[in-house]
Structure formats: C-alpha cells, structure tokens
N, C-alpha and C positions, 0 to 999 in steps of 0.2 A: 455193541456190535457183535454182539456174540462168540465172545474171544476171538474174532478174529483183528487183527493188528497190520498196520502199514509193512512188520518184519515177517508174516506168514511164509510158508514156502513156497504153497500156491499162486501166492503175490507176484513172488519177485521169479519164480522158475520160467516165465514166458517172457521176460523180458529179451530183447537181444539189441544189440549195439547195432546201431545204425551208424555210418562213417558217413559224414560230411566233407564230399568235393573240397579239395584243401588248392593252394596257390604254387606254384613252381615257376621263379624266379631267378637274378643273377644278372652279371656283366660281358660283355662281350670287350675286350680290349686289346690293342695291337701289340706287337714282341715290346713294347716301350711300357707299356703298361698303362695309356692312356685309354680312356671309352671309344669304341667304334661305332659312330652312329650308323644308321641308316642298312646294318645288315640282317638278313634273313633267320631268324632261328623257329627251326620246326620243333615240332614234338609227336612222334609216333608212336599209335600204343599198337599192342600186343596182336591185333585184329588188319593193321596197316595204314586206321584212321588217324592221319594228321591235322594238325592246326598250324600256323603260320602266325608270327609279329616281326614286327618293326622294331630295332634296337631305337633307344631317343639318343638324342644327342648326345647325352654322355655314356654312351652302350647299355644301360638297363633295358632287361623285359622281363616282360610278367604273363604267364597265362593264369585264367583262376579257373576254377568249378576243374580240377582237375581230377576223377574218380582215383581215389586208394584204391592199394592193393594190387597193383599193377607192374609191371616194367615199363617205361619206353625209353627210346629212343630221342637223344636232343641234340639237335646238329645245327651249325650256322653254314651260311653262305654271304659269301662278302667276293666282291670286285678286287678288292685289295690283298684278301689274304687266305690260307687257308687254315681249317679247322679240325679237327679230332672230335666225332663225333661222341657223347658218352650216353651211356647205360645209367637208370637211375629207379631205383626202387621205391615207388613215392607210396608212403606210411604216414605222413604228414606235410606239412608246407616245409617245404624248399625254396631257402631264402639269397643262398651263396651260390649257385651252380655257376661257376665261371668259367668263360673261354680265354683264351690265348691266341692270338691269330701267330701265327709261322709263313715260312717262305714265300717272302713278297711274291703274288701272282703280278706276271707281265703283262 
C-alpha cells in the first residue's frame, strides 16, 4: 500500500466525533417517596422547543434521541403537587433525574 498504514496522519486527521442522541430519564415521586403516575414532565431545549411524556404508574419517564451538548430545561406538572423545575447538561444518557413533589396542591 505504499507505506501508507490504517495509523497515517492523513488517515485519522479528518476524522471528527459524531455524538449520538443519547436518553434522559428518571422518576417522578410524591413527598412519601412513592412513584407518581400519570403526571407531566417536559423538556425544553435552549431554542424553546419542547417535548412532553406521561409518568407510568410507578412515575418513570423516558425521552430518547435527545441531542448532546445542550442545556434544558426539565419540569413536571402534576394535579397533586408541585415541582422544582431542574437545569441538566446532557453529555450522555441521564438515567436518575429525579423529582420530588412538595406542597400538596388543593
């Protein structure tokens, strides 16, 4: 191959890292610390575009294909209680983002 080699410099100097949409996940649970099903959790990115799921019955959700390299925004909505929305710098899949619901709403 006329000295050239899989380790040339030419070879590997145009390569660049492509990041693969990774998942951001977690629980939604009341001040008891059981699962909250059935409430709201958005995710806003940097731009203002949201997305929307449904906790299951034991408060998991999950969004996937979520672009790195980002901030957003992750907040619930619940009939029952209220949430603290948080800040998350997603580098890879986020597998623990957890809520806590606070002061029973009437």
């Amino acid at each position: 191959l006329n000295g050239v080699t899989t380790f040339s410099d030419w070879a590997l100097g145009n390569l660049a890292a492509t990041a693969a949409p990774v998942s951001v996940s977690g629980r939604v649970m009341t001040p008891g610390g059981s699962g909250l099903r059935n409430a709201v959790v958005t995710i806003t990115d940097q731009q203002g575009v949201s997305r929307r799921t449904i906790t299951s019955s034991f408060g998991y959700f999950r969004f996937e294909d979520v672009p790195v390299g980002e901030n957003y925004v992750v907040s619930v909505a619940s009939k029952r209680y209220q949430f603290t929305p948080q800040v998350v710098s997603v580098t890879d899949n986020i597998e623990e983002l957890n809520f806590t619901g606070q002061n029973p709403l009437r």
